[in-house]
Backbone as a ProteinNet text record, in pm:
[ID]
protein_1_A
[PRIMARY]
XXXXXXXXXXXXXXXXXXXXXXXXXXXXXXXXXXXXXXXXXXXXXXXXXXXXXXXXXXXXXXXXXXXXXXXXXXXXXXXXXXXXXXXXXXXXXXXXXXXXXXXXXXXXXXXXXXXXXXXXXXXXXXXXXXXXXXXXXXXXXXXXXXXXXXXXXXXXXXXXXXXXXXXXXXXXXXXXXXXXXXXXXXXXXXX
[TERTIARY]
14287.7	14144.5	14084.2	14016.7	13919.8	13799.9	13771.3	13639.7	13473.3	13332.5	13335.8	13261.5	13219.6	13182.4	13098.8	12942.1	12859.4	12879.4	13027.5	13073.1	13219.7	13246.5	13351.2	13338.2	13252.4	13198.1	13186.7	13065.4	13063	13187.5	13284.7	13362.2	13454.9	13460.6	13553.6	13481.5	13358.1	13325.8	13308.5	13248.8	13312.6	13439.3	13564.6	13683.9	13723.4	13696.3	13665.4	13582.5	13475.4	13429	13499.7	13576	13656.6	13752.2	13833	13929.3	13898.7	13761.3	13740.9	13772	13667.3	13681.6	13808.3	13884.6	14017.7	14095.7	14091.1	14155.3	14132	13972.9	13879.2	13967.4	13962.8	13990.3	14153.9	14232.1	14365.3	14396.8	14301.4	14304.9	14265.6	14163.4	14088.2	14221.6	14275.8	14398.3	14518.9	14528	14627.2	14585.9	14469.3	14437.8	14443.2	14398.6	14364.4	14543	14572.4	14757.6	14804.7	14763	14822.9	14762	14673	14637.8	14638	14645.6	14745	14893.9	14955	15097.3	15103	15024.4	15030.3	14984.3	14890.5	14820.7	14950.3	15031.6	15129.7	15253.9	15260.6	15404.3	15333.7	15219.6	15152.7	15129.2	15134.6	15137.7	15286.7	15364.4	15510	15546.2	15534.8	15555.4	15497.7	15379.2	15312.1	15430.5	15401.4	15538.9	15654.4	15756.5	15860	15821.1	15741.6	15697.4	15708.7	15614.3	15634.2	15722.5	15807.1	15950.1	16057	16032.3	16126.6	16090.6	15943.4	15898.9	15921	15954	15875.4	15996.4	16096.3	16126.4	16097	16004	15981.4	15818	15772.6	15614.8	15604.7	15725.6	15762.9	15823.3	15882.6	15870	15764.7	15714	15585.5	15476.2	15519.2	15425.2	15484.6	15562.2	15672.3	15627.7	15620.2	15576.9	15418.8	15338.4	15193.3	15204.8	15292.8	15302.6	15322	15403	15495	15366.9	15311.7	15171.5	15060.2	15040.7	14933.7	14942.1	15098.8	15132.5	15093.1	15101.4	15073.1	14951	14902.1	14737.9	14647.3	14654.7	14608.4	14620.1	14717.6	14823.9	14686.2	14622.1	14553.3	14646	14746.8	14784.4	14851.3	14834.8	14845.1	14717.7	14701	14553.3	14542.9	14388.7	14399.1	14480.8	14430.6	14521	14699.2	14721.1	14917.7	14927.2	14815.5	14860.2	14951.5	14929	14999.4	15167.6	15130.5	15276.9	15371.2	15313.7	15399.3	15406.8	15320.2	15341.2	15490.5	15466.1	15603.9	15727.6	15734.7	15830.6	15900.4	15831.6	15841	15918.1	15795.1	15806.8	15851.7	15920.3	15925.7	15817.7	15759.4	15672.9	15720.3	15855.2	15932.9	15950.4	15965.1	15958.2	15798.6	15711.1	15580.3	15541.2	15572.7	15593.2	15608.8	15742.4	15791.8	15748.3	15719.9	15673.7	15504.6	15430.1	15326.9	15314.6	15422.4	15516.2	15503.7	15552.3	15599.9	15513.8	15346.9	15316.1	15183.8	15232.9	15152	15204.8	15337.1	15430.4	15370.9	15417.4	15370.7	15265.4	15120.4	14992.4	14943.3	14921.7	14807.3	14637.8	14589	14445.7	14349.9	14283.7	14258.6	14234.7	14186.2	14206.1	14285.2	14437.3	14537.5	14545.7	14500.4	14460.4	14578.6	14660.2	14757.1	14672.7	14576.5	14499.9	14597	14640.7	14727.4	14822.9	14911.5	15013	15000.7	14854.1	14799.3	14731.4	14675.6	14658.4	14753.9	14885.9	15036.3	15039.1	14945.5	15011.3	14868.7	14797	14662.3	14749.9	14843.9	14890.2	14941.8	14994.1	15044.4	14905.7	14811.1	14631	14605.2	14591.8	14550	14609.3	14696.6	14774.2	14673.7	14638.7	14552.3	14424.3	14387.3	14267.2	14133.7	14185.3	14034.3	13952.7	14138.2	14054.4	14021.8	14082.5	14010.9	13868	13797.6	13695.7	13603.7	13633.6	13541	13481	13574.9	13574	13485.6	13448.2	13378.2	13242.8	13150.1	13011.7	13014.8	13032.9	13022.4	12867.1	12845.5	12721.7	12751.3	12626.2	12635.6	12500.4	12524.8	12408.1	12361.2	12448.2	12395	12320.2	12212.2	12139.4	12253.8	12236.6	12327.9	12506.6	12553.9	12714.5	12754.9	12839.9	12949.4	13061.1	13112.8	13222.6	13158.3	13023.1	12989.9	12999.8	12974	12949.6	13044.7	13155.5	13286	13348.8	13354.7	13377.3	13331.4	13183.1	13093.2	13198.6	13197	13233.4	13385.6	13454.4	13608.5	13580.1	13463.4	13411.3	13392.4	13296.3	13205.6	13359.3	13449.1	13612.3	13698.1	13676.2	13734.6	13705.1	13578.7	13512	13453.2	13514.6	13477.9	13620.8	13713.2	13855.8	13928.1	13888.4	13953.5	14025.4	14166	14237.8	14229.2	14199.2	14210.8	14051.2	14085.6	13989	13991.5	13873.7	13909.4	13956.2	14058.5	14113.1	13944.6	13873.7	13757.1	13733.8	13642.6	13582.4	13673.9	13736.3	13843.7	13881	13892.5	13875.1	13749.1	13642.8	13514.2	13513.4	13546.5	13544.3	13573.8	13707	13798.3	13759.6	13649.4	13667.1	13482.8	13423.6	13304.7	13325.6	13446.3	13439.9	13345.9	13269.8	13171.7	13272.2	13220.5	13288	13174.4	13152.8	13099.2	13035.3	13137.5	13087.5	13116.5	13022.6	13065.2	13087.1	13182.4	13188.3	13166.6	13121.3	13090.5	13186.8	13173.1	13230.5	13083	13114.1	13012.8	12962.7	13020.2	13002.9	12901.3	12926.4	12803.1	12686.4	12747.3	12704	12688.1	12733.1	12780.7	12822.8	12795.9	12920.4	13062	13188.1	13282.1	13289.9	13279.3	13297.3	13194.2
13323.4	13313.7	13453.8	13484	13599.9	13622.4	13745.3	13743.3	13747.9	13688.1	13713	13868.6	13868.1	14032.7	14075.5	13998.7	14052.4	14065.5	14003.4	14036.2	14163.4	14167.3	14238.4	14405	14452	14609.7	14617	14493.6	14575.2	14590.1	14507.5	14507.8	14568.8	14671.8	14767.8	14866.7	14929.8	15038.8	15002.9	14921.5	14936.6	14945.9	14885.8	14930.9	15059.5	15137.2	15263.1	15344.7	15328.3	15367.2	15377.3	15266.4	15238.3	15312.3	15361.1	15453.3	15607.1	15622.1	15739.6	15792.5	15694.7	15723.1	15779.7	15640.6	15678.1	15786.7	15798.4	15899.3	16051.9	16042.8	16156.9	16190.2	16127.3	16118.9	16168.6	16084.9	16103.5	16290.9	16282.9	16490.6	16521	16498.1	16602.6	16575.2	16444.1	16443.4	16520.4	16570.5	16619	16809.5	16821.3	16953.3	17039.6	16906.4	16904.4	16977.9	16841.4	16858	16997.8	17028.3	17162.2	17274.3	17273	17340.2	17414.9	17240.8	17239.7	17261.9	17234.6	17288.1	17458	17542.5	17622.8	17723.4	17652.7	17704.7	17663.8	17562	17562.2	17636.1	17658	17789.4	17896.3	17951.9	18039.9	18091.4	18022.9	17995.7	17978.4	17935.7	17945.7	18087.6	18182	18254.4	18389	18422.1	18455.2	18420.2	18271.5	18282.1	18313.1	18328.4	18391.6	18566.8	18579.2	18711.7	18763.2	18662	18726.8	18739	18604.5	18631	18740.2	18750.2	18847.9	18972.7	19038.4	19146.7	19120.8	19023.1	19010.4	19147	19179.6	19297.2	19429.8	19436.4	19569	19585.9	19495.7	19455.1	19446.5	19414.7	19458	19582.7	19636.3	19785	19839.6	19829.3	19927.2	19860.7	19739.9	19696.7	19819.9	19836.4	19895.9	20036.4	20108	20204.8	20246.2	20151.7	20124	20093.7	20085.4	20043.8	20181.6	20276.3	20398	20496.4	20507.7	20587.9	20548.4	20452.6	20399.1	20457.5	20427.7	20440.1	20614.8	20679	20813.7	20876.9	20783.8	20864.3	20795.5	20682.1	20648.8	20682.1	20755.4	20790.6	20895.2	20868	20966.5	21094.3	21136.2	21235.1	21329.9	21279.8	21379.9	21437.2	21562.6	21590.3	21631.6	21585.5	21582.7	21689	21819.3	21906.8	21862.8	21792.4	21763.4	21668.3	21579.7	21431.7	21443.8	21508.3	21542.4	21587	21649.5	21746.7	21612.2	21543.2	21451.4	21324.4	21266	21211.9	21244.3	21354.2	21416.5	21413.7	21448.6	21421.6	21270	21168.2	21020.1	21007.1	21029.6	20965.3	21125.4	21165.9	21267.5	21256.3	21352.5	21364.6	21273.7	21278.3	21213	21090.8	21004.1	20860.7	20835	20910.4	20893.7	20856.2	20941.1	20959.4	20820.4	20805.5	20671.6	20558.9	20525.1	20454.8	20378.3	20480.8	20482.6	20442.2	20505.7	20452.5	20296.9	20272.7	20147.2	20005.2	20104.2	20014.2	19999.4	20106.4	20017.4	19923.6	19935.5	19818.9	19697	19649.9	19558.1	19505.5	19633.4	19543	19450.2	19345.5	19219.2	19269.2	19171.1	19148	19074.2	19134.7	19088.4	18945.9	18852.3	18765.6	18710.9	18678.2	18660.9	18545.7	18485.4	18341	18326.4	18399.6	18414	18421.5	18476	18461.8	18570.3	18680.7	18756	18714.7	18595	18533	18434.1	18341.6	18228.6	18348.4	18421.8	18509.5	18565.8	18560.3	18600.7	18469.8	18371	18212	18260.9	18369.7	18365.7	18302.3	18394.7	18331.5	18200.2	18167.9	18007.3	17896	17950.9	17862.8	17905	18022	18082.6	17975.9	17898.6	17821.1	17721.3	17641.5	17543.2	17523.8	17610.7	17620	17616.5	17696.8	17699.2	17578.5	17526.4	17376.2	17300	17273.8	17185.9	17179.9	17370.5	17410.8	17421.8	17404.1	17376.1	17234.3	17162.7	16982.5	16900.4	16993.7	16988.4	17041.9	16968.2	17055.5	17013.6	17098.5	17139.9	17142.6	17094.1	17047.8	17075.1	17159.8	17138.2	17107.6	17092.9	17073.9	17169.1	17278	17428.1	17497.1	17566.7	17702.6	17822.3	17819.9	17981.7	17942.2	17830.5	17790.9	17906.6	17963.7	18098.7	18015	17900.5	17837.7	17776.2	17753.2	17746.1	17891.5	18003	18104.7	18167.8	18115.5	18154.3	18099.9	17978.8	17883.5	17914.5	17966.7	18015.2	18162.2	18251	18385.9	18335.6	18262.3	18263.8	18218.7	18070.2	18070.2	18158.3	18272.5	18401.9	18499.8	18462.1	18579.7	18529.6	18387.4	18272.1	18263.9	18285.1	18278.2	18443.1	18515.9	18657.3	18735.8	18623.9	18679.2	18759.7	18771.8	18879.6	18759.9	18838.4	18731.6	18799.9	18901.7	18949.2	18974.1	18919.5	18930.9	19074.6	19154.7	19267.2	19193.1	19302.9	19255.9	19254.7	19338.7	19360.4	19212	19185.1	19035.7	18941	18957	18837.1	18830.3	18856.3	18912.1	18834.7	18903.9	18850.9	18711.7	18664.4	18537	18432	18477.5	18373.9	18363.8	18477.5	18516.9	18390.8	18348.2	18340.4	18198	18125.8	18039.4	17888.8	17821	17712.5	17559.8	17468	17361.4	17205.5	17126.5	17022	17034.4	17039.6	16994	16891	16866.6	16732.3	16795.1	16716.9	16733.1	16597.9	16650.1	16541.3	16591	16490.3	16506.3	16578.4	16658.4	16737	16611.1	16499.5	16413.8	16333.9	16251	16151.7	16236.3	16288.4	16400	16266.7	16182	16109.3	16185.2	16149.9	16187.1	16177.7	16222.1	16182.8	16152.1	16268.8	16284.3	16327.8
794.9	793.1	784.5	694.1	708.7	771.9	823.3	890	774.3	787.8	672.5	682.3	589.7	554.2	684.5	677	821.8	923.7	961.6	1061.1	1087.3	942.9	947.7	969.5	904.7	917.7	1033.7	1118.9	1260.5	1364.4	1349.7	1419	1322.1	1229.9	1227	1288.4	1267.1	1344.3	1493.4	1575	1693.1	1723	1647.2	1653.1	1635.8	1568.6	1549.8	1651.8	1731.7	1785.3	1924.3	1932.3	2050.2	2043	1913.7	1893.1	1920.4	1875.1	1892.5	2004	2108.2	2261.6	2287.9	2335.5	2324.7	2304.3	2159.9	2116.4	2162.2	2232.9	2264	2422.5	2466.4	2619.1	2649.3	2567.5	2542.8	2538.5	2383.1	2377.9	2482.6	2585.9	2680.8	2793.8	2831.2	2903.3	2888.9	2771.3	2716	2765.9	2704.2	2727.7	2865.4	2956	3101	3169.9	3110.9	3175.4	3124.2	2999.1	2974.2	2986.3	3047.8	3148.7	3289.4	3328.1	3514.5	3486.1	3370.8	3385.1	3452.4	3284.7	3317.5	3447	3463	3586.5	3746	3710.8	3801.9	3774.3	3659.2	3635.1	3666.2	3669.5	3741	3861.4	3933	4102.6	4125.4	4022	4107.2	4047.2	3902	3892.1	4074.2	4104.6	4173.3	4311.1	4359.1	4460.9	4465.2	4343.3	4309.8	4333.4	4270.2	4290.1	4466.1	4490.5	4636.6	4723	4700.1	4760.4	4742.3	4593.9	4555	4586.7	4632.6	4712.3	4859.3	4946.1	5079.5	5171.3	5077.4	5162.3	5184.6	5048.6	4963.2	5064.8	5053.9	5140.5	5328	5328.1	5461.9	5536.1	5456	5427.7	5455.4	5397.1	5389.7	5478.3	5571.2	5712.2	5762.2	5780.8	5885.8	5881.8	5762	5752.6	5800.5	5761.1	5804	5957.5	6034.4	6171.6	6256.8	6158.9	6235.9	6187.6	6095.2	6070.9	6133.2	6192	6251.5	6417.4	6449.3	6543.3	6581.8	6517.1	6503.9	6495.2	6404.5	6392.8	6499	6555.9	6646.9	6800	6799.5	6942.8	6978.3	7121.4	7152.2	7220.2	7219.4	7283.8	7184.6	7037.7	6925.3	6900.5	6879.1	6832.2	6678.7	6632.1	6513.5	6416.8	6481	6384.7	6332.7	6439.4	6453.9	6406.4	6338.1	6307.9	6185.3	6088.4	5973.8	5984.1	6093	6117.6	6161.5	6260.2	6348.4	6250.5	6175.6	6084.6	6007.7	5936.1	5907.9	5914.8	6080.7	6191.5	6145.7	6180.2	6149.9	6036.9	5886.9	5794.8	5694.3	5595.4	5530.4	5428.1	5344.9	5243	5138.9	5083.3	4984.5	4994.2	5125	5161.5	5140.4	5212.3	5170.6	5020.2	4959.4	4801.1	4785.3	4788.4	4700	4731.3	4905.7	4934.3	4884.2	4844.7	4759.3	4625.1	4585.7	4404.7	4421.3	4525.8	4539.4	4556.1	4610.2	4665	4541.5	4432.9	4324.5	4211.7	4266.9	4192.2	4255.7	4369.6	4412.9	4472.1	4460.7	4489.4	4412.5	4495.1	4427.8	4456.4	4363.7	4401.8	4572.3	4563.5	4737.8	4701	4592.8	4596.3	4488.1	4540.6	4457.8	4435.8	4321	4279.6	4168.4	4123.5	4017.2	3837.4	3871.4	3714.5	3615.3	3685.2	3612.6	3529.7	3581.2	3550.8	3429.7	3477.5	3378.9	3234.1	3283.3	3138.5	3062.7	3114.7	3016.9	2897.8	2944.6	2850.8	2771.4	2767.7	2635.2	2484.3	2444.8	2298	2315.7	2406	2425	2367.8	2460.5	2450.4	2313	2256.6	2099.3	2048.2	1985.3	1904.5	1912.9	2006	1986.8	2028.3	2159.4	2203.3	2132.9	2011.9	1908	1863.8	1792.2	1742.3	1812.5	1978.8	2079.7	2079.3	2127.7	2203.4	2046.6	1947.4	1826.5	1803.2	1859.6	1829.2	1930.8	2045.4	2154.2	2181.7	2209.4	2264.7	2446.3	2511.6	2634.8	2716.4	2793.7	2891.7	2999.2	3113.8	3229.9	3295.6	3451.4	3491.3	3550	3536	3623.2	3505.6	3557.2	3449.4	3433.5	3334.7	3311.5	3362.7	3318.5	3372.1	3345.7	3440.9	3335.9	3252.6	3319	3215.3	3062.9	3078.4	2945.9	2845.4	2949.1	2877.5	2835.4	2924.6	2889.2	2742.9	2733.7	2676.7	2513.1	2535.3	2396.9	2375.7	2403.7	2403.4	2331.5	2410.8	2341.7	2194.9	2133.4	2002.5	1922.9	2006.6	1928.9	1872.7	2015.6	1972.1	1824.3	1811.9	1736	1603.7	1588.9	1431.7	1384.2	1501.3	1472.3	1450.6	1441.1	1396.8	1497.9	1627.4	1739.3	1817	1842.7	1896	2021	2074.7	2217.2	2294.8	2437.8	2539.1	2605.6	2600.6	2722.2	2846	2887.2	3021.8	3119.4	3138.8	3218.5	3211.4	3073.3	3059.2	3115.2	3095.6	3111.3	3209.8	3360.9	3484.1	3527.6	3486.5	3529.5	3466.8	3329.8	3343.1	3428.9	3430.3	3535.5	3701.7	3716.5	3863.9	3902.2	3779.9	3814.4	3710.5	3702.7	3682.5	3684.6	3647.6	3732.3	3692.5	3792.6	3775.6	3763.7	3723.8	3719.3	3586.2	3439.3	3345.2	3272.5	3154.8	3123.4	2959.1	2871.7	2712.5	2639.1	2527.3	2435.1	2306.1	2220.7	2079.1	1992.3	1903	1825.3	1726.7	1654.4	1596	1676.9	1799.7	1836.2	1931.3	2014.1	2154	2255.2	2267.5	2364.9	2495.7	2592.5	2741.3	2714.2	2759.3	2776.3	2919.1	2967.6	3155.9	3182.3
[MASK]
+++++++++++++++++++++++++++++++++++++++++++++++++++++++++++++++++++++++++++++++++++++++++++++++++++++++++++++++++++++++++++++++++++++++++++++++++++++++++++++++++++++++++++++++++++++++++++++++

């Protein structure tokens, strides 16, 4: 049996329309997950990290304990703090110990963004055509993740594949959350 015609168009494009959805949601699921992947090899990279320092970082408590212990000692006087310091710790342990401790400083707030920004060329491969296929909405004035979001476009169709580290820092650090996307085709809601 066939459907006849006046009924057949509309119920291919709502079929279609229903696909779209679908199909819309599916990508943003997809994008989402590969996202939180990376953002979780990120955080385990970061904890590997720290483990694999926690002796090198304890060290240098230790050291921060035996200098403290010294410059705080009221029965050294200031002129001797240096000398007795000394005594303790040698100039050359000082030294390295310092070397050391710009190997392994983090950020005071160590969120692992360092780590998730090693996967930029991983996101370059597909990110463009996602964040092109998308118009982005919020309910905040001035979102930074919208602004973020625009800027990686402006990097995209302006042929630059690299973010200043600065910007890119401040992006991530001033992130906003509660937006919603549409498809550039209807401008419907998705979320």
């Amino acid at each position: 049996m066939q459907i006849p015609v006046e009924r057949r168009y509309p119920l291919l494009i709502a079929f279609l329309q229903q696909l779209l959805i679908e199909t819309t949601d599916e990508a943003i699921d997809l994008f989402i997950r590969c996202l939180s992947d990376a953002h979780s090899k990120a955080r385990r990279e970061l904890r590997d990290f720290r483990q694999k320092e926690a002796v090198a970082i304890n060290e240098k408590v230790m050291l921060l304990q035996q200098l403290g212990g010294v410059i705080l000692d009221p029965a050294v006087e200031d002129p001797a703090v240096r000398s007795d310091i000394f005594e303790c710790v040698s100039p050359e342990q000082l030294q390295a110990a310092l070397a050391d401790c710009e190997r392994i400083v983090r950020p005071a707030k160590d969120e692992s963004y360092d780590y998730f920004a090693n996967r930029y060329s991983y996101f370059r491969q597909f990110a463009p055509a996602f964040l092109s296929t998308f118009e982005f909405h919020s309910h905040r004035q001035d979102d930074p993740l919208l602004k973020a979001i625009n800027h990686i476009r402006e990097l995209d169709t302006g042929g630059q594949r690299q973010i200043q580290k600065t910007r890119l820092w401040s992006l991530l650090q001033r992130l906003g959350r509660n937006i919603s996307m549409t498809t550039r085709a209807d401008k419907t809601p998705l979320l």
